[in-house]
N, C-alpha and C positions, 0 to 999 in steps of 0.2 A: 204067443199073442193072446190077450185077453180085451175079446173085443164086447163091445156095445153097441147092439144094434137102434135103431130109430126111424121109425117109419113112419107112415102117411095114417095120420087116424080116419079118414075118411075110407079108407080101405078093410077096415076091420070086419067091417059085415065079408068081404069079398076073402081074403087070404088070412089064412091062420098063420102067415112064415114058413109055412112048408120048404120053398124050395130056397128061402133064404140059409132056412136050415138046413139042409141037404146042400150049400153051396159051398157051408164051411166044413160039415163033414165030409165032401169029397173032395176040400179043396180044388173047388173049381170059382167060375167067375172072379171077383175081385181078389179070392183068397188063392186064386190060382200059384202065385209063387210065392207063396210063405211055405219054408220048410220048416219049423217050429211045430208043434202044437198047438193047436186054437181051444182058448174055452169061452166060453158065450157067456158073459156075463150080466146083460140085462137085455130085455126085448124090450120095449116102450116106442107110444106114439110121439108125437111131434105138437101133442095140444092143442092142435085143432088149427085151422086157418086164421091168419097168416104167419104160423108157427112161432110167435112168441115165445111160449116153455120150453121152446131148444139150448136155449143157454142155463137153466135147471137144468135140465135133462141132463146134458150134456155134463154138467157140475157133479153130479147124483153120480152116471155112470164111472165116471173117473173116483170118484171117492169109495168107489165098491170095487174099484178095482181094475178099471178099464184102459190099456194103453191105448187104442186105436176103439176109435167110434165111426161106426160104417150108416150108411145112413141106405136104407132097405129103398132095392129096384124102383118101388111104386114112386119113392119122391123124383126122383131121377128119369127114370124112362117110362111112369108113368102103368109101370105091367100093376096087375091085371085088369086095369079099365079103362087103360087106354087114354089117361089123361097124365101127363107129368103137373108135378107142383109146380103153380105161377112165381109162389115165393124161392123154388132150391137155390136159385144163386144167396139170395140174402141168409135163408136159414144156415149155409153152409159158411158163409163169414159169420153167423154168430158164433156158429158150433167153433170155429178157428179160434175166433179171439179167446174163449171161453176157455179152450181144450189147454192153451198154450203149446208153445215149439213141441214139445218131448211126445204131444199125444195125435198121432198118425190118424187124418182124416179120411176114408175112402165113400165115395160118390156115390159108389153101387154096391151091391151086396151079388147078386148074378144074373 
């Protein structure tokens, strides 16, 4: 699996990825059952509210290499500040349309 992660830019002051990263090296959270190998292919924000740049992004990581674009804790459940993104439902239909069938979406990261 060579994923591309994308996360909440308002979060940047708060989480370096730490435990996004540590969720694909211990295959835990979303990456729980891939028996493959993971390589992390790009780390990038989401371009700010109300995540417009996610269909780039999303464009970007696939051309560098990405099957599966994960989209990091913070958008989703909000960790660590305790707010989820107002936009994840819509950011996640851009990320779809854009990704096409072949490129596996996951919601969370761990």
């Amino acid at each position: 699996m060579k994923v591309g992660i994308i996360r909440c830019m308002q979060t940047e002051d708060y989480c370096p990825g730490t435990t996004d990263f540590m969720a694909i090296r211990n295959k835990t959270g979303a990456f729980e059952q891939v028996k493959e190998e993971i390589e992390l292919i790009g780390f990038i924000n989401c371009g700010g509210c109300p995540g417009k740049k996610v269909p780039l992004r999303v464009r970007e990581l696939i051309k560098r290499g990405a099957d599966t674009i994960a989209f990091a804790s913070c958008i989703q459940k909000g960790t660590p500040i305790g707010y989820p993104c107002p936009f994840a439902k819509r950011i996640k239909e851009l990320a779809e349309k854009n990704a096409g069938a072949s490129v596996q979406i996951l919601e969370y990261t761990h």
